[in-house]
C-alpha positions in Angstrom: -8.6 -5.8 8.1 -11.3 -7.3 9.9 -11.3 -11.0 9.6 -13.8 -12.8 8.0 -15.3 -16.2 7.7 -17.2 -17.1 4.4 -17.0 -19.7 1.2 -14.5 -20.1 -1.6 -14.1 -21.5 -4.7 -11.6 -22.5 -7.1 -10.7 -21.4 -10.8 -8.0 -22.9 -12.9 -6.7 -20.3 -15.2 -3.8 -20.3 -18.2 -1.5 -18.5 -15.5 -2.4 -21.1 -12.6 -4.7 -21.9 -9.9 -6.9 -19.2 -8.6 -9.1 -19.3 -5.7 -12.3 -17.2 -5.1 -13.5 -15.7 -1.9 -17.1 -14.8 -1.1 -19.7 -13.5 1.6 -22.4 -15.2 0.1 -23.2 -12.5 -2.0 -20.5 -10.7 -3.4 -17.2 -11.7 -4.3 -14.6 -10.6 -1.4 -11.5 -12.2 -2.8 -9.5 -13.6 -5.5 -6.1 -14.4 -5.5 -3.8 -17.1 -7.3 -3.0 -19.4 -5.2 0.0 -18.7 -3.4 0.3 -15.5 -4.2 1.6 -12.5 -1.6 -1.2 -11.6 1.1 -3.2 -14.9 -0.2 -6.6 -14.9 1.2 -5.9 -12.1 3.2 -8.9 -11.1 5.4 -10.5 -14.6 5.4 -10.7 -16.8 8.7 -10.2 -20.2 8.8 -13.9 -20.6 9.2 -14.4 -20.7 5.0 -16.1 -23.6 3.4 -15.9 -24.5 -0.3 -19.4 -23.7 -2.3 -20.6 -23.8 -5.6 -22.3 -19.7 -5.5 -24.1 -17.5 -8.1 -21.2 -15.0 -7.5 -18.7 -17.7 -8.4 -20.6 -18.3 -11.5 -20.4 -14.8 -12.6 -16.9 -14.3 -11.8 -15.5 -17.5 -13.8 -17.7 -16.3 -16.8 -16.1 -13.2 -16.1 -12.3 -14.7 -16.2 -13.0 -16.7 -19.0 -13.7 -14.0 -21.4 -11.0 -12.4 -19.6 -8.7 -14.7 -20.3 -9.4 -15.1 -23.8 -8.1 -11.9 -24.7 -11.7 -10.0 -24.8 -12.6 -7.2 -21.9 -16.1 -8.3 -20.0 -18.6 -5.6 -20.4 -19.4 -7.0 -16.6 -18.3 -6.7 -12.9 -19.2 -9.4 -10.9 -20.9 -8.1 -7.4 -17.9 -6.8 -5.3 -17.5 -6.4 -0.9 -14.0 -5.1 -0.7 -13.0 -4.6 2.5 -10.2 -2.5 3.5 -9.3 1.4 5.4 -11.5 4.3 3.0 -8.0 5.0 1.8 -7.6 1.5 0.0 -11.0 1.4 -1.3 -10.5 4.8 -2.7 -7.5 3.6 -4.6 -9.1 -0.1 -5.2 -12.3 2.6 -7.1 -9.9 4.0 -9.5 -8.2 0.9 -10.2 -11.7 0.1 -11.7 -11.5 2.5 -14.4 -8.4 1.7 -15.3 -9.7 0.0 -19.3 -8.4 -2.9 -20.5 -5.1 -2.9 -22.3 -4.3 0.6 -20.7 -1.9 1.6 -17.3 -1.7 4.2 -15.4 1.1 4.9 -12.7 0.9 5.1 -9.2 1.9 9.0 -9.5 -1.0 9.2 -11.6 -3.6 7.1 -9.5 -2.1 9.3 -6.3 -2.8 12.4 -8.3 -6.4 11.5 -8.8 -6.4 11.3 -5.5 -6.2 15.3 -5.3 -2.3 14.7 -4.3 -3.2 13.7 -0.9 -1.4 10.5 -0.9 2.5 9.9 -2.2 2.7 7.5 -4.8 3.9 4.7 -2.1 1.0 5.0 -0.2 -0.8 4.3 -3.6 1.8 1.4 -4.3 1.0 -0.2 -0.7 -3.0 0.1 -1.3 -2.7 -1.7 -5.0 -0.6 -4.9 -3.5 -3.4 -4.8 -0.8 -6.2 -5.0 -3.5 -8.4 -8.1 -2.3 -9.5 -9.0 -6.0 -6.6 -9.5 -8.1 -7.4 -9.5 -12.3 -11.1 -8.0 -11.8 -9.6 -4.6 -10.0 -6.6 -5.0 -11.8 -3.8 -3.4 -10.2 -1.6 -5.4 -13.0 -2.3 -2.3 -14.4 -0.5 -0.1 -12.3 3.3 0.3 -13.5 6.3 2.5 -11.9 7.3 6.1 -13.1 8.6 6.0 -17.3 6.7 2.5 -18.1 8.9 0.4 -15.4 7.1 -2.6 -14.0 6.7 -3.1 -10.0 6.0 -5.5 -7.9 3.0 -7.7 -8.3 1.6 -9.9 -5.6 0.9 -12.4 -7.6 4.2 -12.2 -9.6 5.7 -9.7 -11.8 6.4 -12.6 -14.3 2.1 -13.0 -14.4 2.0 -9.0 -14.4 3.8 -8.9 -17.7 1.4 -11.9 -19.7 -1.4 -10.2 -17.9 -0.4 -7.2 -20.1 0.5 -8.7 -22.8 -2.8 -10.7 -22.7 -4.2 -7.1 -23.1 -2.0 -5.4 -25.5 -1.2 -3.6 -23.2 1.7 -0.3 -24.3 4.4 -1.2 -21.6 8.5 -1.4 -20.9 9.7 -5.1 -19.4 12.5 -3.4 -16.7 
């Protein structure tokens, strides 16, 4: 992935610190801080800025994190191989308090891609809780990894009621 330069900003959720990437426009990133693949894709040439886009994405997390579903998107750039964007698209209509697998994401797909390839594109996902890929679990309910922690993954779920096996 192309490196970018751009602006960031910070949010401080119930499951720790978040930060916020943008072009100016659209929001390109969000990560907790720390997390695997943190600001992946941004050069060093960011600067911290208060945005629109940052606006709409912490109105966004807060109803988020209050238990509710936003009937919103806040303006997305992801940027990543037509593959990852593909998968990163049906992680979108994943609805709240549901999962799907990463057999099933590959499937819709039209079976082109193996279930890891899915797997590699959802840890790769640029905006974490907004294309949630928390929502993607292993074969028979198992959780998976989670770049930003598979101890987040399951209160992320739970957050949502989400129907689920802690293995």
């Amino acid at each position: 992935m192309d490196k970018t330069s751009g602006f960031t900003n910070h949010y401080l959720s119930p499951l720790g610190a978040v930060t916020l990437a943008s072009d100016g426009y659209a929001l390109t990133g969000l990560w907790f801080d720390g997390q695997k693949h943190f600001a992946a894709g941004l050069s060093g040439g960011t600067s911290e800025k208060d945005l629109p886009v940052f606006d709409t994405a912490k109105r966004w997390l807060d109803i988020y994190f209050k238990g509710s579903a936003p009937d919103f998107i806040p303006p997305l750039n992801l940027c990543g191989s037509g593959f990852r964007r593909a998968v990163w698209d049906i992680l979108l209509t994943v609805p709240f308090g549901q999962t799907r697998t990463y057999g099933q994401i590959a499937a819709q797909l039209s079976g082109r891609m193996s279930a890891r390839a899915v797997g590699n594109a959802v840890g790769r996902n640029p905006v974490a809780l907004i294309v949630p890929c928390h929502r993607v679990i292993g074969a028979n309910g198992k959780l998976t990894g989670y770049a930003g922690g598979v101890d987040r993954k399951i209160k992320l779920l739970e957050l949502e009621k989400a129907d689920f096996f802690k293995k």
